[in-house]
C-alpha positions as CSV (number, residue, x, y, z in Angstrom):
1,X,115.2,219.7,79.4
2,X,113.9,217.6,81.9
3,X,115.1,213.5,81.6
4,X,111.9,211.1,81.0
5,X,111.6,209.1,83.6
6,X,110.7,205.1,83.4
7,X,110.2,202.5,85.6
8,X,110.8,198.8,84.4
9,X,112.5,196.9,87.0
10,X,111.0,193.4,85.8
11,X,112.2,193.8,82.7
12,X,116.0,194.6,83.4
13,X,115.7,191.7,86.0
14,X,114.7,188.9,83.1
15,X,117.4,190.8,80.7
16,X,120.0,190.2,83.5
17,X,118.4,186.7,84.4
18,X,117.9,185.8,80.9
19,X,121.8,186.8,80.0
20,X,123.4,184.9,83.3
21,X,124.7,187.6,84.9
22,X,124.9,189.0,88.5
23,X,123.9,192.7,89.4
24,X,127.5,193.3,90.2
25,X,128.4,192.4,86.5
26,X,126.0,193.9,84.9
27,X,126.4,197.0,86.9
28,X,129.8,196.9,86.2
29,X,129.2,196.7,82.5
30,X,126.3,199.5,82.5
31,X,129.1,202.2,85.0
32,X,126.8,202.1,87.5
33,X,127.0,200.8,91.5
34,X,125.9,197.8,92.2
35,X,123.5,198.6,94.8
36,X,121.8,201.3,92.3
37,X,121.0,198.5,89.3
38,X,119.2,197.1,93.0
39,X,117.3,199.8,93.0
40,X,115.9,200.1,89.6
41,X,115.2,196.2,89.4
42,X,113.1,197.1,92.4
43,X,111.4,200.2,90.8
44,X,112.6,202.1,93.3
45,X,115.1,204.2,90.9
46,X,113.8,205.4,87.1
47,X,115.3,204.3,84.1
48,X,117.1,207.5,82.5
49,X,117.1,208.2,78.8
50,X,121.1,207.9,79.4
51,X,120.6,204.4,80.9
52,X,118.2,203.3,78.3
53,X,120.8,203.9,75.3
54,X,123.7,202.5,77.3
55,X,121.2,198.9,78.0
56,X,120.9,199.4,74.1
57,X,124.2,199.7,73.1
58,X,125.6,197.1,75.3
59,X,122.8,194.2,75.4
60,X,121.6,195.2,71.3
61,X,117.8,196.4,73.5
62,X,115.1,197.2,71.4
63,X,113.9,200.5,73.7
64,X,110.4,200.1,71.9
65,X,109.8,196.8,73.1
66,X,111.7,197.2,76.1
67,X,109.2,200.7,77.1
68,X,106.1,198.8,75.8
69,X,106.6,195.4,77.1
70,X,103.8,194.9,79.1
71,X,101.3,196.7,77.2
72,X,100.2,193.5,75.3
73,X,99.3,191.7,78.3
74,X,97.7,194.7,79.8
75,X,95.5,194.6,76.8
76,X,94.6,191.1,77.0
77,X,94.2,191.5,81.0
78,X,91.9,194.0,80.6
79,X,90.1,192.0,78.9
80,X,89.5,188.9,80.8
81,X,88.6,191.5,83.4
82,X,85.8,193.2,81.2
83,X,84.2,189.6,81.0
84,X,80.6,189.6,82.8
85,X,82.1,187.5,85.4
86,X,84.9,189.4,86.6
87,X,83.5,192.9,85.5
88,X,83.3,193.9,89.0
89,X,86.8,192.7,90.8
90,X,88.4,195.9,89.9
91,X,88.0,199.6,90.3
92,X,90.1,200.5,87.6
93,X,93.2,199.3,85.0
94,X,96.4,200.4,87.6
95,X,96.4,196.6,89.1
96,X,96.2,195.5,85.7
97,X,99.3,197.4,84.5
98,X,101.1,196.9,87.9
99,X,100.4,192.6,86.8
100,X,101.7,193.2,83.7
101,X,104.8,194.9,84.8
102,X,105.9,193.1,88.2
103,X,104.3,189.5,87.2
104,X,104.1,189.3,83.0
105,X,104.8,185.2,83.3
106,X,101.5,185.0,85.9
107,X,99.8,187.7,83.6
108,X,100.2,185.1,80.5
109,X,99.0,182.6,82.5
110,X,96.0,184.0,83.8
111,X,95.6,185.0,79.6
112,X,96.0,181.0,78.7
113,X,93.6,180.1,81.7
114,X,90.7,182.0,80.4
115,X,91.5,181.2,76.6
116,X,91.1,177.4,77.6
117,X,87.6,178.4,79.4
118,X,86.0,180.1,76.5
119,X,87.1,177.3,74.7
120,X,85.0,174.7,76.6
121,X,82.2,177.0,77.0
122,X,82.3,177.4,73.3
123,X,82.5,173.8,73.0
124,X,79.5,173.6,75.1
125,X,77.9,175.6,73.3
126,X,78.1,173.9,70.1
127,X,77.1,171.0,71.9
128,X,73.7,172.6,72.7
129,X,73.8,173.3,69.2
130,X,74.3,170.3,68.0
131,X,71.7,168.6,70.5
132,X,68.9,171.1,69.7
133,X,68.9,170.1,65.8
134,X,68.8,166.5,66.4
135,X,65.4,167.6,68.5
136,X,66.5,166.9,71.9
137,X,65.9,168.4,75.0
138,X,68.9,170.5,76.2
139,X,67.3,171.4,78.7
140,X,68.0,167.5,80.6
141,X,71.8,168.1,79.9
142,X,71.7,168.8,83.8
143,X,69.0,166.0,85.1
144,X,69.8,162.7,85.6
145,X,68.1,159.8,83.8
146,X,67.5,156.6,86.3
147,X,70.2,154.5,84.5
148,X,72.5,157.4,85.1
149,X,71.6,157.5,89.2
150,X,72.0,154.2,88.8
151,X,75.7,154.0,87.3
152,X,77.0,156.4,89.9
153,X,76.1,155.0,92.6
154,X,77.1,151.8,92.5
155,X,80.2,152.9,90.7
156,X,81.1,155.0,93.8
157,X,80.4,152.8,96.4
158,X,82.2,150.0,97.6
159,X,81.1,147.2,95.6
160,X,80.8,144.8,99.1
161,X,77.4,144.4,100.4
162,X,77.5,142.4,103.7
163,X,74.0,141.3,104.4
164,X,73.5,139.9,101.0
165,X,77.0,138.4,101.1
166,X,75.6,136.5,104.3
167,X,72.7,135.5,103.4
168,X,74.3,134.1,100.1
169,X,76.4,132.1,102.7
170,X,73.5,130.9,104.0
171,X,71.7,129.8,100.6
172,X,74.6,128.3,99.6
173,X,75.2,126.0,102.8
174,X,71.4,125.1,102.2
175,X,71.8,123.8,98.8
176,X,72.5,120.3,97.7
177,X,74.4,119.1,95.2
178,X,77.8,120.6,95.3
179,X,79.7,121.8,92.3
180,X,76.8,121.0,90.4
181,X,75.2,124.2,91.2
182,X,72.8,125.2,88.1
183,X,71.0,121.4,88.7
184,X,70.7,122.5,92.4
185,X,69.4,125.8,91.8
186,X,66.9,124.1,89.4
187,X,66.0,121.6,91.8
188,X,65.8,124.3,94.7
189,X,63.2,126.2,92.7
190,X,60.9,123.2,91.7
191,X,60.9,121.8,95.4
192,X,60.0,125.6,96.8
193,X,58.7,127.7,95.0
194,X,57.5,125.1,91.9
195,X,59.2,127.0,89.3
196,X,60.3,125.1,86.2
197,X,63.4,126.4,84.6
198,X,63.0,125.5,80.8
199,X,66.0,126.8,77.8
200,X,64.1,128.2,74.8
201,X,65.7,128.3,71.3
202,X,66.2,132.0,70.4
203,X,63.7,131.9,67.4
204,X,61.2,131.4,70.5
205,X,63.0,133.9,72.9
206,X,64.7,136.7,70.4
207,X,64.5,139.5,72.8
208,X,65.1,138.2,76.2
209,X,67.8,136.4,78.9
210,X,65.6,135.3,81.1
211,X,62.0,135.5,81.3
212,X,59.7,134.3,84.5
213,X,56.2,133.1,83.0
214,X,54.2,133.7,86.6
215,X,51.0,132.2,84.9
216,X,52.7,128.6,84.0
217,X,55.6,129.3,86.9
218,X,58.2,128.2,84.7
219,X,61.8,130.6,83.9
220,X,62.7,130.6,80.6
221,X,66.2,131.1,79.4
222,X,67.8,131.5,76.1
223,X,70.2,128.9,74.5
224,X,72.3,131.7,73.5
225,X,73.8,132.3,77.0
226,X,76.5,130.3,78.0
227,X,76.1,127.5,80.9
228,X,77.8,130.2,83.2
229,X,75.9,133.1,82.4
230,X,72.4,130.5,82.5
231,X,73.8,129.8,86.5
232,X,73.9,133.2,86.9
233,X,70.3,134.4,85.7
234,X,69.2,131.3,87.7
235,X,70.9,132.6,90.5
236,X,69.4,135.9,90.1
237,X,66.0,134.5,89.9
238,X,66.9,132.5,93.4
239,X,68.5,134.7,94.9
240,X,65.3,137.3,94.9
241,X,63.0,134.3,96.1
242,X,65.4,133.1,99.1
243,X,66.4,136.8,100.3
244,X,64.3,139.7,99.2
245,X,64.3,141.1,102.8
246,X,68.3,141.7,102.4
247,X,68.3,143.1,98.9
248,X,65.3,146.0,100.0
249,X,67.2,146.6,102.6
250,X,70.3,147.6,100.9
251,X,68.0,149.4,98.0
252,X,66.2,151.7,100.4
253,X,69.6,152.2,101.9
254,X,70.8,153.6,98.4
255,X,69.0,156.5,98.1
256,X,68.0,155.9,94.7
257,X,64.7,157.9,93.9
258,X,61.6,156.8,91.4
259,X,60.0,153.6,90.0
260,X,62.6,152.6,87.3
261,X,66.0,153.5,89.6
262,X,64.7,151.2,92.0
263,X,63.8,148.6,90.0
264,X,67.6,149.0,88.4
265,X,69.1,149.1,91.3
266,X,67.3,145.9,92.6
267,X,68.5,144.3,89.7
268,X,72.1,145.2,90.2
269,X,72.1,143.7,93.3
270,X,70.2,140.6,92.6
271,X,73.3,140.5,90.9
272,X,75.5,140.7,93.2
273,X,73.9,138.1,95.1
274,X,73.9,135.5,92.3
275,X,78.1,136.2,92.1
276,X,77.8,135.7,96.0
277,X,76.3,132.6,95.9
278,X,78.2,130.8,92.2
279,X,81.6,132.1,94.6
280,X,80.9,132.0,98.4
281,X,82.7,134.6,100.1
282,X,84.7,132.5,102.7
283,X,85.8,129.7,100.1
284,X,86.4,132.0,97.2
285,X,88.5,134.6,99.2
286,X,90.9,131.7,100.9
287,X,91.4,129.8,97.3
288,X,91.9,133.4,95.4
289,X,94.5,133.9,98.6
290,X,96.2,130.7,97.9
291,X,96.6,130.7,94.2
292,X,97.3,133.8,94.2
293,X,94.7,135.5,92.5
294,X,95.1,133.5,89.4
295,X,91.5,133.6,87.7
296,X,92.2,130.8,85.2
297,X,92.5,128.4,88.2
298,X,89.5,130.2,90.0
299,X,86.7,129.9,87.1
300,X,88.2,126.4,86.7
301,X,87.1,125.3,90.7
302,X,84.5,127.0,90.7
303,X,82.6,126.4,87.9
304,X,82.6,129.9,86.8
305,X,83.0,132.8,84.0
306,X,86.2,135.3,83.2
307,X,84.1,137.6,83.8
308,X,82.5,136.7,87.4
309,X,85.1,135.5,89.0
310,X,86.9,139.0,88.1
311,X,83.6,141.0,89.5
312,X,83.9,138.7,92.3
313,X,87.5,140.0,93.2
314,X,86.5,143.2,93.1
315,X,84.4,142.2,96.2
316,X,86.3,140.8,98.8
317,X,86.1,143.3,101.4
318,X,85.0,141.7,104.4
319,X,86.5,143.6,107.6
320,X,88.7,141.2,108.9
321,X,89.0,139.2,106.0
322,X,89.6,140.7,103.1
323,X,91.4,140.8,99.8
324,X,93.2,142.8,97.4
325,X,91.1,145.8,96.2
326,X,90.9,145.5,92.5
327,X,88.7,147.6,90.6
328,X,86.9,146.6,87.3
329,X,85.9,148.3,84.0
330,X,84.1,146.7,81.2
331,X,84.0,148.2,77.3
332,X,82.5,147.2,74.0
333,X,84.9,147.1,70.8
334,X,83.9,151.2,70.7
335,X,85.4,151.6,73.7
336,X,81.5,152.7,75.2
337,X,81.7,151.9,79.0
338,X,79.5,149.1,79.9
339,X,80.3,148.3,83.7
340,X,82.5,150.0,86.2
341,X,83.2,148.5,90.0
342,X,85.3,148.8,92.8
343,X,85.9,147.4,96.2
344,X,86.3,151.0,97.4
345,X,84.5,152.5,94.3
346,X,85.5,152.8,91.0
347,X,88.8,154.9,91.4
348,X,88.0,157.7,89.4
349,X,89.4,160.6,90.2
350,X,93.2,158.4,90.7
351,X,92.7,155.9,87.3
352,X,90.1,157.8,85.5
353,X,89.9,154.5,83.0
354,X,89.4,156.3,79.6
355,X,93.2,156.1,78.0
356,X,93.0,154.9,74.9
357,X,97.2,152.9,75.9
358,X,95.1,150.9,77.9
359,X,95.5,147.3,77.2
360,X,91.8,146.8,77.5
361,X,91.7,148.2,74.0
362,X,94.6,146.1,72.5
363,X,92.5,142.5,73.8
364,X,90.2,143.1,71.2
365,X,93.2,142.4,68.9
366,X,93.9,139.2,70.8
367,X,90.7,137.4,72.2
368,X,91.1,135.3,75.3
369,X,94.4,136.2,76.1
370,X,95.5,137.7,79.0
371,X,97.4,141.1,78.9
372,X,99.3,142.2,82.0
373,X,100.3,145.9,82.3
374,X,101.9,148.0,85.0
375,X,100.9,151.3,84.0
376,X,101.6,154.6,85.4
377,X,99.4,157.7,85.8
378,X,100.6,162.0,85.8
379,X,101.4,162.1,89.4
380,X,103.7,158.5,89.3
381,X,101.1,156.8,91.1
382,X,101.2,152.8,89.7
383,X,98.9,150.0,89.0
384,X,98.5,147.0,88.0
385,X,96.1,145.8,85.1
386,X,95.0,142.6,83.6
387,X,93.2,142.8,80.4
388,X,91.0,140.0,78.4
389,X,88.2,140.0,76.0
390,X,85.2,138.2,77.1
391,X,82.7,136.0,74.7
392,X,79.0,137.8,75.3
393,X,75.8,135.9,74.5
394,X,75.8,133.7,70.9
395,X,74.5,135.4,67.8
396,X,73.5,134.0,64.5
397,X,75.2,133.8,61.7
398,X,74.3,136.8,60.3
399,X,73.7,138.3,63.7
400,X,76.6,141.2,64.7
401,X,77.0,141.2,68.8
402,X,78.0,143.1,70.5
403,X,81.5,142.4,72.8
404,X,83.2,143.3,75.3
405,X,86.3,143.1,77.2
406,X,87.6,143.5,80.8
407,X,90.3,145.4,82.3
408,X,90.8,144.5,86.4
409,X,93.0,146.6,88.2
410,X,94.7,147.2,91.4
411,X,97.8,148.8,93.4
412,X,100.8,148.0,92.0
413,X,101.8,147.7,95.6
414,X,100.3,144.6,95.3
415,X,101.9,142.7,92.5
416,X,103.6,140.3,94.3
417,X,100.8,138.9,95.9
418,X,99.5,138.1,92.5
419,X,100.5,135.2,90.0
420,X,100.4,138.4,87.1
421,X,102.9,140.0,89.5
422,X,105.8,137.5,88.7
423,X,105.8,138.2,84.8
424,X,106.1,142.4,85.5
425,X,108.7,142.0,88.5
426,X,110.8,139.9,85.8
427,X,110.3,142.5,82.9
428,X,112.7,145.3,82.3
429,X,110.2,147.8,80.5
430,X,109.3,150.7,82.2
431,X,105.3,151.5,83.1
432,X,103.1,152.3,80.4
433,X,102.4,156.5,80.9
434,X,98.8,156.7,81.2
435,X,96.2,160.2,81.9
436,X,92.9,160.0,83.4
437,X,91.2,160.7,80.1
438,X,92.3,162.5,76.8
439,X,90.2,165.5,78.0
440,X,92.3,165.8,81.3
441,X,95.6,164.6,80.3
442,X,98.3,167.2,79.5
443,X,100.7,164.5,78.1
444,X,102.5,165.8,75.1
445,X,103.2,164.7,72.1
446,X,101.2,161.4,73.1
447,X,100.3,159.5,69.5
448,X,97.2,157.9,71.2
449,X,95.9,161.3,72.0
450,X,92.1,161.1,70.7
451,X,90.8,164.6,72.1
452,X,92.6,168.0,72.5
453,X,92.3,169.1,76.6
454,X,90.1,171.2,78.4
455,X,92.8,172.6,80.5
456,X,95.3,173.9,77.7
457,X,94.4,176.3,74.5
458,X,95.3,174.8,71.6
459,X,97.1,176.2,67.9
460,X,101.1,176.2,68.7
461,X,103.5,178.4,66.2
462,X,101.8,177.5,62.8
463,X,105.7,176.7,61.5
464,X,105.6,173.7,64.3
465,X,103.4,170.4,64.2
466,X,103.7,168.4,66.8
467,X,103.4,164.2,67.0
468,X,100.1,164.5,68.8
469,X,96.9,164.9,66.7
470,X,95.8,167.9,69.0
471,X,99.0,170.7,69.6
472,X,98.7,172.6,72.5
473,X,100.4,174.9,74.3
């Protein structure tokens, strides 16, 4: 009777592999030559029936699952393949065996890949779901609302706009008064453009910063802001009066399309202009140099917020003369992202800025102090982070607010040119391991994991648990 034949080189390989062992010993131990157990492991000899009860006698084989090894991940193959979207990559199943024999750890990855897509489209899809019974549009998912164009396109581009910067010079060289520079701007507006600033009680003013009355030419402000943030709305208000030329510029240069966008964008960089002119460029960027980027001594000379000196730092790119290049994210108590910047964009794709180990969350816990982190992302890249709440806008009494804090950021390559430098470079605790974002991040076992990831199928061995909310494999 004629000996069955099988071929199942892979499999002896990973048997060998798996038990140590060279193909001299393990031809040795089977009574076969060397250069023959080469052969098979290269499916260029069969497997005899003999062979197949010697492997079983002397490595305890199961022959079943050693002849039907790769008929699982066929299966599964065959599947993936039979999907609408791959339904026409091959003419028939002999690749998909030829996988599953020669390549079984590829095969079960190309299985885990398309587990973890039909995953997130199912996700999406309950999404959809989800979005349709609450009666909205699903249909917008993919159109972008005006505050949206808005967000990305100032959170991409280098937050350093040069003609406004100038021009900001300029005002501010113009100006009397000094350090006073709220009773300047006031007296600025009333000698030019006879505009009375007035500060309304919020009873008067409940829904409103800053309001401009053209009829009576006065600009109201509410006494819930803070004397910084009143400089800054009256800085806004000037700004737009002394250099409108310079901020249409730089809108039309933006590319940002419709009505509202442009009148958001505008806005934003009225903005920028008021931080431009509370910290000139020049002055700012040589005492930020000097004291080495402390921001308690910066807000203190200059009369300024936490919170704009920080966006101010992220600014300093002046070719030639410019600074570190922090980057800035702003969050309310529920972690929603109110404000991202950068001096080369918001990073991204290399911070990401949505762990939950960041010590931006933790500030909440300790209002107005200053957290320093060096924190370190998947690919060991470092940086640097300062964390503190800010104080918002007053509310009543029985008023909640809502409040934020801000995380700035940089290369850790920079830490010794910093005053927040000296405390990490003296500290013997290793970088905080941080992802992009729980959706991205393949950490394991991380106990501030919030979301399961799009990139990994989840549901381990249902005898393990693991110290992560969200197993996966």
């Amino acid at each position: 009777m004629a000996e069955q034949k099988i071929f199942a080189g892979p499999r002896i390989r990973r048997i060998r592999n798996t038990l140590g062992l060279t193909q001299t010993a393990m031809a040795e131990e089977l009574a076969i030559s060397p250069s023959y157990l080469n052969l098979i492991e290269r499916n260029q000899r069969p497997l005899t029936v003999q062979l197949l009860l010697k492997l079983a006698s002397t490595y305890e084989i199961n022959l079943e699952e050693l002849k039907g090894e790769a008929s699982g991940a066929q299966a599964a193959l065959k599947e993936i393949f039979g999907d609408p979207l791959l339904s026409g990559e091959l003419p028939g199943d002999q690749e998909l065996f030829e996988i599953a024999e020669a390549a079984p750890n590829a095969a079960n990855g190309v299985v885990k890949l398309y587990k973890a897509y039909r995953e997130s489209q199912e996700r999406l899809s309950d999404l959809k779901d989800l979005l349709a019974r609450e009666g909205h549009e699903t249909s917008l998912s993919s159109a972008r609302l005006p505050a949206d164009q808005v967000r990305e396109h100032f959170e991409s581009a280098p937050n350093f706009w040069p003609s406004i910067d100038e021009k900001a010079s300029e005002f501010a060289d113009r100006l009397e008064g000094g350090y006073e520079l709220l009773g300047a701007l006031k007296n600025w507006l009333r000698r030019e453009h006879h505009i009375v600033v007035r500060t309304l009680p919020a009873h008067a003013m409940p829904l409103w910063r800053r309001r401009f009355d053209r009829h009576s030419m006065r600009l109201f402000l509410s006494e819930r802001l803070s004397l910084f943030d009143q400089l800054r709305e009256v800085a806004m208000e000037a700004c737009l009066l002394y250099m409108p030329d310079a901020i249409n510029d730089e809108l039309s240069k933006s590319g940002l399309e419709g009505d509202e966008a442009r009148r958001l964008g505008r806005f934003e960089l009225a903005r920028y202009a008021a931080h431009a002119l509370i910290l000139p460029y020049e002055r700012f960027r040589e005492t930020a140099v000097k004291v080495r980027y402390d921001i308690d001594i910066l807000r203190s000379r200059f009369g300024a917020s936490f919170e704009q000196v920080a966006n101010r730092l992220t600014m300093l790119q002046k070719p030639g003369a410019s600074g570190i290049s922090f980057f800035l994210l702003e969050i309310d108590h529920a972690g929603n992202r109110f404000r991202r910047a950068g001096a080369k964009g918001f990073p991204q794709s290399r911070f990401g800025g949505g762990c939950p180990k960041l010590p931006i969350h933790a500030a909440f816990e300790q209002p107005g102090r200053i957290l320093v982190e060096d924190v370190e992302m998947p690919d060991g890249s470092e940086f640097m982070v300062i964390a503190r709440t800010l104080e918002g806008p007053q509310g009543a009494f029985d008023e909640r607010v809502r409040r934020t804090a801000i995380l700035l950021g940089c290369d850790s390559a920079h830490i010794r040119e910093t005053i927040y430098g000296d405390m990490l470079r003296g500290s013997a605790m290793k970088p905080t391991p941080i992802g992009p974002i729980c959706r991205l991040c393949e950490r394991q076992g991380c106990l501030a994991r919030s979301e399961p990831p799009i990139t990994r199928p989840l549901g381990l061995d249902e005898q393990v648990s693991g110290f992560s909310v969200y197993d996966f494999q």
